[in-house]
C-alpha positions in Angstrom: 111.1 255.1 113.5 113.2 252.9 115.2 111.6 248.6 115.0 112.7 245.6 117.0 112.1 242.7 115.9 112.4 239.7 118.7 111.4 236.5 118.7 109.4 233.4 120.2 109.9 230.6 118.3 112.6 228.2 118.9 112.0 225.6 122.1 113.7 224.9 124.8 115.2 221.9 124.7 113.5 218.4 125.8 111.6 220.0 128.9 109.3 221.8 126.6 108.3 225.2 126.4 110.2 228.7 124.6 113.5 229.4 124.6 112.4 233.4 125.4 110.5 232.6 128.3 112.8 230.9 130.1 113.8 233.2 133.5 116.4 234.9 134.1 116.4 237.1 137.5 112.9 236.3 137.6 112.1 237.2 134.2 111.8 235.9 131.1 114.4 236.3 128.4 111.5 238.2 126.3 111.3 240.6 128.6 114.8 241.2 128.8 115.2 241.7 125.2 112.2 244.2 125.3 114.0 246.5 128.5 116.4 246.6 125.8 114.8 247.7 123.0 113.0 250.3 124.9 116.3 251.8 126.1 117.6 251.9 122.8 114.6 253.8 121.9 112.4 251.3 119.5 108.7 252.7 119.0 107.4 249.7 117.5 108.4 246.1 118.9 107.2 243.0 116.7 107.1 239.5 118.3 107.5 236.3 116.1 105.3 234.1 117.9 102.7 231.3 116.9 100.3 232.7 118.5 99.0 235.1 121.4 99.7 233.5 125.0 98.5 235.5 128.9 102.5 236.0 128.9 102.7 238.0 125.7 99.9 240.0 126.8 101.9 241.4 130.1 104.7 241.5 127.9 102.3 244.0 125.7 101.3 245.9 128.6 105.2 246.0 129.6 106.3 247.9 125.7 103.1 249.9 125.9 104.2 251.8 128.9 107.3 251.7 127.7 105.9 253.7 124.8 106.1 251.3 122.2 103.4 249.8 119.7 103.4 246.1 120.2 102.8 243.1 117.1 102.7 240.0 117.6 102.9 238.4 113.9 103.3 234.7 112.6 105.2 234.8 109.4 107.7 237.1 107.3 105.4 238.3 105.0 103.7 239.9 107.9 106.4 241.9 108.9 106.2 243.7 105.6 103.8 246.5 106.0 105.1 246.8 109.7 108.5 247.8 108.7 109.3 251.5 106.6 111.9 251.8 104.1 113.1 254.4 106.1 112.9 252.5 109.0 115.8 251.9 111.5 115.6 247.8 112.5 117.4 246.6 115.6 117.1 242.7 115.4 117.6 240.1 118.6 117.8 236.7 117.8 116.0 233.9 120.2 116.9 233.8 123.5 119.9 236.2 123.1 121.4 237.5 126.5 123.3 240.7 126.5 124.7 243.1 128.8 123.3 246.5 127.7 126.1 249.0 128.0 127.8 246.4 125.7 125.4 245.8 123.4 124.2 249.3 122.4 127.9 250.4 122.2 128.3 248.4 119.3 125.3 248.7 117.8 124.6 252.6 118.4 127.7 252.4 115.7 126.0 252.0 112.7 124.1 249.7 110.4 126.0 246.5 111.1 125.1 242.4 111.3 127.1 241.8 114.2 129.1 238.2 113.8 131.5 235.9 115.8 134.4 233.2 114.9 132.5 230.6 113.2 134.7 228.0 114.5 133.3 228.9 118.4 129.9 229.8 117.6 128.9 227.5 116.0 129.1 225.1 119.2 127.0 227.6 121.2 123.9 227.6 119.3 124.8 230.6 116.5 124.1 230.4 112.8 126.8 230.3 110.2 126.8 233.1 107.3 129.8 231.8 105.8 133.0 230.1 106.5 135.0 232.5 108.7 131.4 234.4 110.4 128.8 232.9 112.7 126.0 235.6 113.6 125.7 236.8 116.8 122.4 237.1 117.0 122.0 240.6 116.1 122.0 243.2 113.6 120.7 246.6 112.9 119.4 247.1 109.3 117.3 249.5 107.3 114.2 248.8 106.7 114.9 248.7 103.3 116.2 245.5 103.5 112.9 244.0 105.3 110.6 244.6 101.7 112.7 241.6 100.7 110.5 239.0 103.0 107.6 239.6 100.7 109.5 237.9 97.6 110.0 234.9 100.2 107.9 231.6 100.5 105.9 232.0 104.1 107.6 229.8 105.8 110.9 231.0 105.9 112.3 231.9 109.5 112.3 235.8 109.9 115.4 236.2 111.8 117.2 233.7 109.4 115.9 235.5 106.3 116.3 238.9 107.3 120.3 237.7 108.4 120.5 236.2 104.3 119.0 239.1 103.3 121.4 241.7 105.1 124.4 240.0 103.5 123.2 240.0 100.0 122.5 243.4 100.7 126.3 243.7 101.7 125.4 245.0 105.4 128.8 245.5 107.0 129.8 242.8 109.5 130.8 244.1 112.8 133.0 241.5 115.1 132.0 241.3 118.7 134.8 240.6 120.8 135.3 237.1 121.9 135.7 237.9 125.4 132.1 238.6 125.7 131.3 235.1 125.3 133.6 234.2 128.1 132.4 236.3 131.1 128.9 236.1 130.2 128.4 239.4 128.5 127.0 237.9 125.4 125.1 234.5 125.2 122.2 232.4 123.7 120.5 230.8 126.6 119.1 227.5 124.7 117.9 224.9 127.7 116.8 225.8 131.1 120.3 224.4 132.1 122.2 226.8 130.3 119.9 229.2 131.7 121.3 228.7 135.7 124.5 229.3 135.3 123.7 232.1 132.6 121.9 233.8 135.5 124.5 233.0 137.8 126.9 235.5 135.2 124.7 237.7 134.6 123.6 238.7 137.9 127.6 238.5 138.9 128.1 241.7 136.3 125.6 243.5 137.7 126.6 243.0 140.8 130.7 244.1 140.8 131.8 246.3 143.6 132.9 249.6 142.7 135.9 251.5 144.3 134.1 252.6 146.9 132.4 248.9 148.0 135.7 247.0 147.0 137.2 247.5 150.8 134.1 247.9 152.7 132.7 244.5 154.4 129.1 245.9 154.2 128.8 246.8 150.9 130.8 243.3 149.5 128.5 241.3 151.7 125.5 242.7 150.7 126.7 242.0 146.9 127.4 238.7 148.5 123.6 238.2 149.2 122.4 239.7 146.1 124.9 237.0 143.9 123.3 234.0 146.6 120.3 235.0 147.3 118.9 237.2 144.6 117.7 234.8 141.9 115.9 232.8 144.5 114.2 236.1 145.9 113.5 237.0 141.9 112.0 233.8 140.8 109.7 234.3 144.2 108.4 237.3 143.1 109.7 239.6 145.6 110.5 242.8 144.6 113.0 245.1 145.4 110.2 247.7 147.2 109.0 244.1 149.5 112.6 244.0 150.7 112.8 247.7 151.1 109.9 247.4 153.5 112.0 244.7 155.8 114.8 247.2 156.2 112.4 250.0 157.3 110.5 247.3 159.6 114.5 246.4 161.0 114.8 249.9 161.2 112.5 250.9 163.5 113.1 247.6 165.4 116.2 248.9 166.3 115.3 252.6 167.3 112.5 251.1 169.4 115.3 248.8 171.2 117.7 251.7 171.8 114.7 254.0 173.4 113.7 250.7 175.7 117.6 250.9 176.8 118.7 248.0 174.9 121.3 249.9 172.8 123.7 247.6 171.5 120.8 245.7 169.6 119.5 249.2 168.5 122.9 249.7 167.3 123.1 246.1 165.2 119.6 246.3 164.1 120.2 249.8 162.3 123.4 248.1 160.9 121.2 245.2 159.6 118.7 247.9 158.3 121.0 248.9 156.3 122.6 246.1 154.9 118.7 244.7 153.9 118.3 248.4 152.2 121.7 247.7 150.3 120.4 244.1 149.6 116.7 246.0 147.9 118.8 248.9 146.5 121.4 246.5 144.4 118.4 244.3 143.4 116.3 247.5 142.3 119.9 248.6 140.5 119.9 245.7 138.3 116.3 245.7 137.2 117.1 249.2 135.9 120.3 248.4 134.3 119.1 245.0 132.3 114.9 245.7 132.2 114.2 249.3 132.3 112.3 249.0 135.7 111.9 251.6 137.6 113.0 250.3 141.0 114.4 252.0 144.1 115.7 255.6 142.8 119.4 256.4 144.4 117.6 259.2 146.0 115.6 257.3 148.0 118.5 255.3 149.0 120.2 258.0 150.5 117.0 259.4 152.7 117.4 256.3 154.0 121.0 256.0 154.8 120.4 259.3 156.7 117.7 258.2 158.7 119.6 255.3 159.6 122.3 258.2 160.8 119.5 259.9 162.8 118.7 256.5 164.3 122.7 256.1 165.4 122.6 259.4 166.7 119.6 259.0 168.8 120.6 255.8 170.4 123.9 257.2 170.8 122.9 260.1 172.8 120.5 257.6 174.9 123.1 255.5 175.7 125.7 258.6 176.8 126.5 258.9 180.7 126.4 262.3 180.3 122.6 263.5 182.0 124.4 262.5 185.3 126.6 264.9 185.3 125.0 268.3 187.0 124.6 271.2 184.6 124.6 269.6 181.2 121.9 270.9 179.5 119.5 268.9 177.8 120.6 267.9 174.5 124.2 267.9 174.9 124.5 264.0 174.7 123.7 264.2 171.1 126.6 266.5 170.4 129.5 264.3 170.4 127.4 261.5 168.4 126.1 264.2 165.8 129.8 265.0 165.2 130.8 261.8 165.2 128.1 260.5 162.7 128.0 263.3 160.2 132.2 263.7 160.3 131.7 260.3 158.8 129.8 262.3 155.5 131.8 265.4 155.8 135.1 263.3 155.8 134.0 260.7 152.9 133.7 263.3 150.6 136.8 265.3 151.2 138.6 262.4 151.1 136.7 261.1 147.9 139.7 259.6 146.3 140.9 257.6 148.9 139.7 254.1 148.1 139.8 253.4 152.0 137.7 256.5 152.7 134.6 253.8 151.7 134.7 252.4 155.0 132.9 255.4 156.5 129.9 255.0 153.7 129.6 251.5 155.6 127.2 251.7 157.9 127.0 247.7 158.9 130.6 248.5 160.2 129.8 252.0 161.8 126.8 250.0 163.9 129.0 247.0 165.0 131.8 249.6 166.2 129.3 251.3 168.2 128.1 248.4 169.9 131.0 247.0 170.7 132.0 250.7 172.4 129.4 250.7 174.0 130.1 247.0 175.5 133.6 247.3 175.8 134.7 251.0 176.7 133.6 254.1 178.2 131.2 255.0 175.5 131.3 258.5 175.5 135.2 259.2 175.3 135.4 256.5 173.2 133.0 258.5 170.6 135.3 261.8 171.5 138.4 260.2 170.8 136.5 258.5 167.6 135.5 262.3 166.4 139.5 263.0 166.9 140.6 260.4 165.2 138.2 261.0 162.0 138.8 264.5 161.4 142.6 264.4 162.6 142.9 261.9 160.0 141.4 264.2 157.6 143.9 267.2 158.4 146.7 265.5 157.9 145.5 263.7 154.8 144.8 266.7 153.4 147.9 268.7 154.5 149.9 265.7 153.5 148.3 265.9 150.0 148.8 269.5 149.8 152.5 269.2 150.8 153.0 267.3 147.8 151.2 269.3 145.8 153.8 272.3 146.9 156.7 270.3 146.4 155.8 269.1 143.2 155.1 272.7 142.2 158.4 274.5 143.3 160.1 271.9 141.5 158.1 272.4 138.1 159.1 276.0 138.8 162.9 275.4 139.3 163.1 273.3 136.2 161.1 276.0 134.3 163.6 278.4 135.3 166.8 276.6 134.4 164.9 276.2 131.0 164.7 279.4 130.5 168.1 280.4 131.6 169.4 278.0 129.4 168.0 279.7 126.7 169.0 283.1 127.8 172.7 283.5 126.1 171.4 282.1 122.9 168.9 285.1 122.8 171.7 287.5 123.8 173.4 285.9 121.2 171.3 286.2 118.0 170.2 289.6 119.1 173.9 290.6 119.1 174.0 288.9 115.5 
């Protein structure tokens, strides 16, 4: 069985309180270090805590349906009968801050007590081991190693006995790099002022554009938002599913707009619909990356998106001159927008590795563009040339691409055979030999 062992003990500076309960993203260190545990697969968590608080019971509720036993014990000799020989232990020291993918990369390596240059450490709140090694605030031991606490006096600090224990026991030590302490990846949040800008970091690496986002304006300002807004919005108790609600309420604001006529704010309010739905989607993302929440699934993301692309279609046939012209049948002023909207998706993903190709994901950008057409230009051979330009862009992309391809090809081919007639009078040589 796989045991954490976390901790509640140490306070938080002058103001008072725990070190593990102070909030980061709206919740508490503890619980941060518990989402982790759970992803790494720990069936058992123990808590070192004086006593039982209302917080540690949510926090109980929060491993149980995780499914995970949950002990809340007071000194090392407690830990004993909690811990098998053949145990796997996973140890987080007090008010340790980690980014996951980091963090079980080095420790999904083996049985390891995971240390840091003394010299730096030291400074930052880690305990020494020896002259060169400061811990880092967590190891991963067999539980072996834990029998040991019931040869010590009671009052001996777990995490600091288990840490002398591991060395005598000749644990190897496993350097993490030092760069991790400089971006934020790995820290010991001490004081409620450490924990700000700690937050500040953290929510910044959960929050980096990818490929895709890094040239579209939507997608980096709702990122924007998220690294602004998205502690205050946490530490209100707002989650991601509230905010989700505000971009469906937006949403329909804007479809109700375009069928009363007003169609550039139909087209703006689906653009802002989206950009809130990024804004709940991101938040949602990083309560699943750092506290195995559940959150907004990606699925659900993208019904959205595509009801947003039904809502830019609708308006956009509403708004079309078209049903003056005698003989169009009814209908036809959704064809040019339906192409339009959907080339968008067929085009993104033929053109997948094109970094540019992310603009047409963005659909802040696609509902500005729209309502500016629709103020500025004759709408609906504006959207024709649009639908043009999209997939004449794509053809020659493509064929472009394919070009090269060729090219590259016929000359692999011509140097292959030069190769080989290089080689030809040798053979005729030796087989004349």
């Amino acid at each position: 069985m796989r045991v954490a062992i976390l901790s509640l003990i140490e306070p938080a500076g002058e103001a008072g309180g725990l070190r593990g309960y102070l909030p980061i993203g709206g919740r508490s260190l503890l619980r941060h270090q518990i989402g982790l545990a759970l992803s790494l697969g720990a069936k058992r968590i123990v808590v070192v805590a004086e006593g039982i608080s209302g917080a540690l019971v949510s926090l109980q509720h929060v491993a149980e349906s995780g499914g995970a036993q949950f002990h809340v014990i007071a000194t090392a000799r407690a830990l004993v009968p909690l811990v098998a020989p053949e145990d796997d232990v996973i140890v987080l020291g007090d008010g340790l801050l980690v980014l996951p993918t980091d963090f079980t990369r080095l420790i999904e390596s083996g049985p390891a007590v995971l240390t840091l240059p003394v010299e730096t450490a030291l400074a930052l709140g880690y305990e020494r081991i020896d002259i060169n090694h400061a811990s880092a605030g967590a190891m991963r031991l067999p539980g072996r190693i834990a029998a040991g606490l019931a040869e010590l006096p009671a009052e001996w600090h777990v995490h600091s006995a288990l840490l002398r224990l591991a060395v005598q026991a000749q644990v190897p030590m496993r350097s993490v790099p030092a760069n991790m302490l400089d971006d934020g990846r790995w820290s010991i949040v001490r004081t409620e002022a450490e924990a700000l800008p700690a937050e500040r970091r953290w929510l910044g690496l959960h929050t980096r554009p990818t490929a895709d986002e890094s040239l579209a304006p939507g997608s980096r300002l709702g990122l924007f938002l998220v690294r602004r807004y998205g502690p205050a919005i946490l530490h209100a108790g707002t989650r991601p599913a509230i905010v989700l609600i505000a971009a469906v309420v937006v949403g329909l604001l804007g479809v109700g707009s375009g069928w009363l006529g007003h169609d550039v704010a139909g087209f703006l309010l689906l653009g802002a619909a989206w950009l809130i739905e990024r804004f709940a989607s991101v938040l949602a993302k990083v309560e699943r990356d750092s506290l195995l929440s559940s959150g907004i699934a990606r699925q659900g993301s993208e019904i959205f998106t595509l009801l947003i692309d039904l809502g830019f279609v609708s308006i956009a046939a509403w708004r079309s001159d078209l049903p003056a012209v005698p003989g169009v049948p009814p209908g036809a002023t959704a064809f040019a927008p339906l192409l339009f909207v959907g080339g968008t998706r067929l085009v993104r993903l033929a053109l997948s590795g094109r970094r540019w190709a992310g603009l047409l994901d963005d659909r802040l950008l696609l509902g500005l563009g729209l309502a500016i057409a629709s103020v500025l230009l004759p709408f609906d051979v504006a959207l024709g040339l649009a639908v043009l330009a999209l997939f004449g862009t794509c053809l020659f992309t493509l064929q472009f691409a394919a070009g090269g391809a060729g090219k590259r090809d016929q000359a692999a081919e011509r140097l292959s055979s030069s190769h080989s007639g290089e080689g030809s009078p040798n053979s005729r040589l030796t087989s004349g030999r």
